[in-house]
Structure formats: structure tokens, C-alpha cells
C-alpha positions as CSV (number, residue, x, y, z in Angstrom):
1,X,100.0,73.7,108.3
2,X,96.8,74.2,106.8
3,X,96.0,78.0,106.7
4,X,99.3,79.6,107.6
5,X,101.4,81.6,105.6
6,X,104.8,82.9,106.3
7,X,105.8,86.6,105.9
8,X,109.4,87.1,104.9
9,X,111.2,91.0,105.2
10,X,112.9,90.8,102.4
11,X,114.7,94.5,103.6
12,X,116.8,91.9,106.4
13,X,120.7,91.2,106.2
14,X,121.9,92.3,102.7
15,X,118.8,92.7,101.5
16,X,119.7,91.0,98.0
17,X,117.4,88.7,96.3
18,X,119.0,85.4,98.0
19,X,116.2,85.2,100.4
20,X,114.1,86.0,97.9
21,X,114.7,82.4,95.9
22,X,114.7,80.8,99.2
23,X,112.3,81.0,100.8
24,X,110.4,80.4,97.9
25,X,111.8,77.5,96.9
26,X,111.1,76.0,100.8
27,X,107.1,77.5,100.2
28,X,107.5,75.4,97.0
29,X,108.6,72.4,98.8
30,X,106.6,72.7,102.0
31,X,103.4,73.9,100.3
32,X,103.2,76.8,102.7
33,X,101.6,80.2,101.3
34,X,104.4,82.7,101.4
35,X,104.2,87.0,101.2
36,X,108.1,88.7,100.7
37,X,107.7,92.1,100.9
38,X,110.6,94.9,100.8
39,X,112.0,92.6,97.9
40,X,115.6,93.7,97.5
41,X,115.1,97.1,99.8
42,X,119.2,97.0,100.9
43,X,120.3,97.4,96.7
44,X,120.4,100.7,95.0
45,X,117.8,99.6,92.3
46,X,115.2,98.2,94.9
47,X,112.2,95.4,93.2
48,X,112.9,92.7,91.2
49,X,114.8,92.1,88.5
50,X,114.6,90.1,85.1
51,X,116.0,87.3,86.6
52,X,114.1,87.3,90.3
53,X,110.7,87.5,88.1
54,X,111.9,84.4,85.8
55,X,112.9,82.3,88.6
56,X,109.5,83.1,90.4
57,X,107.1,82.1,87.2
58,X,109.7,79.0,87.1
59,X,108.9,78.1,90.3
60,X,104.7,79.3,90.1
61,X,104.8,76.7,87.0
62,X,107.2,74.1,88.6
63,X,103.8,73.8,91.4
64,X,100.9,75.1,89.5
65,X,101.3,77.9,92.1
66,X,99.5,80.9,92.1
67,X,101.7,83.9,92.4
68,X,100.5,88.4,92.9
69,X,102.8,90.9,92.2
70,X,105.0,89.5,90.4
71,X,106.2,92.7,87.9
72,X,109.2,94.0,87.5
73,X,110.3,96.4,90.0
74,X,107.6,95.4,92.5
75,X,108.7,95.2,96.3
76,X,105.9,92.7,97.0
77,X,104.8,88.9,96.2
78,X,102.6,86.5,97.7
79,X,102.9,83.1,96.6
80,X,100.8,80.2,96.8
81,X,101.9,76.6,96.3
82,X,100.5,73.4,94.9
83,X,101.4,70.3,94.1
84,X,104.9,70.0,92.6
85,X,104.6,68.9,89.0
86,X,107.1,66.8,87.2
87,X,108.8,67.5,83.7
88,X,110.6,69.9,82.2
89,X,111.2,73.8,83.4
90,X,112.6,76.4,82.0
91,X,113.8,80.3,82.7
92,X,114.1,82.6,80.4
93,X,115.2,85.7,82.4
94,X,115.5,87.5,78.6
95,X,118.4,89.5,79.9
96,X,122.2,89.2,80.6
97,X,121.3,88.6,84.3
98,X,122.9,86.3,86.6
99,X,121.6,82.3,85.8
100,X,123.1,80.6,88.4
101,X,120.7,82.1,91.0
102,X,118.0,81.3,88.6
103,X,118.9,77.8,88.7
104,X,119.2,77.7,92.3
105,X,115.2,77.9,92.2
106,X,114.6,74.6,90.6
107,X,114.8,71.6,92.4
108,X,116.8,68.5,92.1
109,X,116.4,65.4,89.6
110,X,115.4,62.4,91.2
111,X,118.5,60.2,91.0
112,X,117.9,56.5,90.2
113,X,121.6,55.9,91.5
């Protein structure tokens, strides 16, 4: 996998910030390089919000990531995965936005069950 990166159009379907916190969760997981671009195009206030920028630094820190244009507003990211770190993470998104979305970004404990 070494080399490739995967280009999301984040314009398709509703256009929301869904696939936004997917597919970076799964570049997070599968340590593949990943560039969204038309970030929310199909919403009346196009970019990302508060909340989308939180969850990405969450996840940039969650795997000592490197992550561009990551700004309020902005229409384009490109991430780039590391190793995923344990410990604790947190998002503030510093507004009344939506957490559960947020939280959809982290991944799961380890159970010892």
C-alpha cells in the first residue's frame, strides 16, 4: 500500500460531512494517505465546521498524523497517517455542534472482556 493515497469527492450523495469522518477514520486505521476535497459541497454553508475540524485534529493526534487544510470553511484536506497512539483523546469542537458525529471519529477501547 506503500505510496498510494485515496481521493475522496466529498460533493457525492448528500454531500454532508459523514463521509468526511469516514473515510478518515479507515485512513486512520489502514494507514493510507487520504485528500477529501469538495468537503460538504451538497450543504448551504459548504467547508467545514467547528465540529468536522475538531474531529479531524482528534484523529491527526489519535496517529501522530500530519493533516493540510484543515481551517474552518476549507473545502479541501489531505491527511497523512501514522502509527495509531494509545491514551487519552479529546474534542473540543468549542461550539454547540453536533458531538455524536465527533465521537464517531475515535476508535474503540480495547475490551479485556
Amino acid at each position: 500500500m506503500e505510496g498510494q493515497r485515496v481521493e475522496v469527492d466529498g460533493g457525492i450523495m448528500e454531500g454532508g460531512g459523514q463521509i468526511l469522518r469516514v473515510s478518515t477514520a479507515l485512513s486512520c486505521l489502514l494507514g493510507l494517505p487520504l485528500r477529501v476535497q469538495k468537503i460538504r459541497a451538497g450543504r448551504s454553508t459548504p467547508g467545514l465546521r467547528p465540529q468536522h475540524l475538531s474531529g479531524l485534529e482528534m484523529v491527526r493526534d489519535l496517529c501522530g498524523g500530519h493533516l493540510e487544510g484543515a481551517e474552518i470553511g476549507s473545502t479541501e484536506i489531505t491527511f497523512t497517517p501514522e502509527k495509531i497512539r494509545g491514551g487519552v483523546h479529546t474534542a473540543d469542537t468549542k461550539t454547540a455542534g453536533f458531538q455524536c458525529p465527533v465521537s464517531c471519529l475515535r476508535l474503540p477501547r480495547r475490551s479485556s472482556v
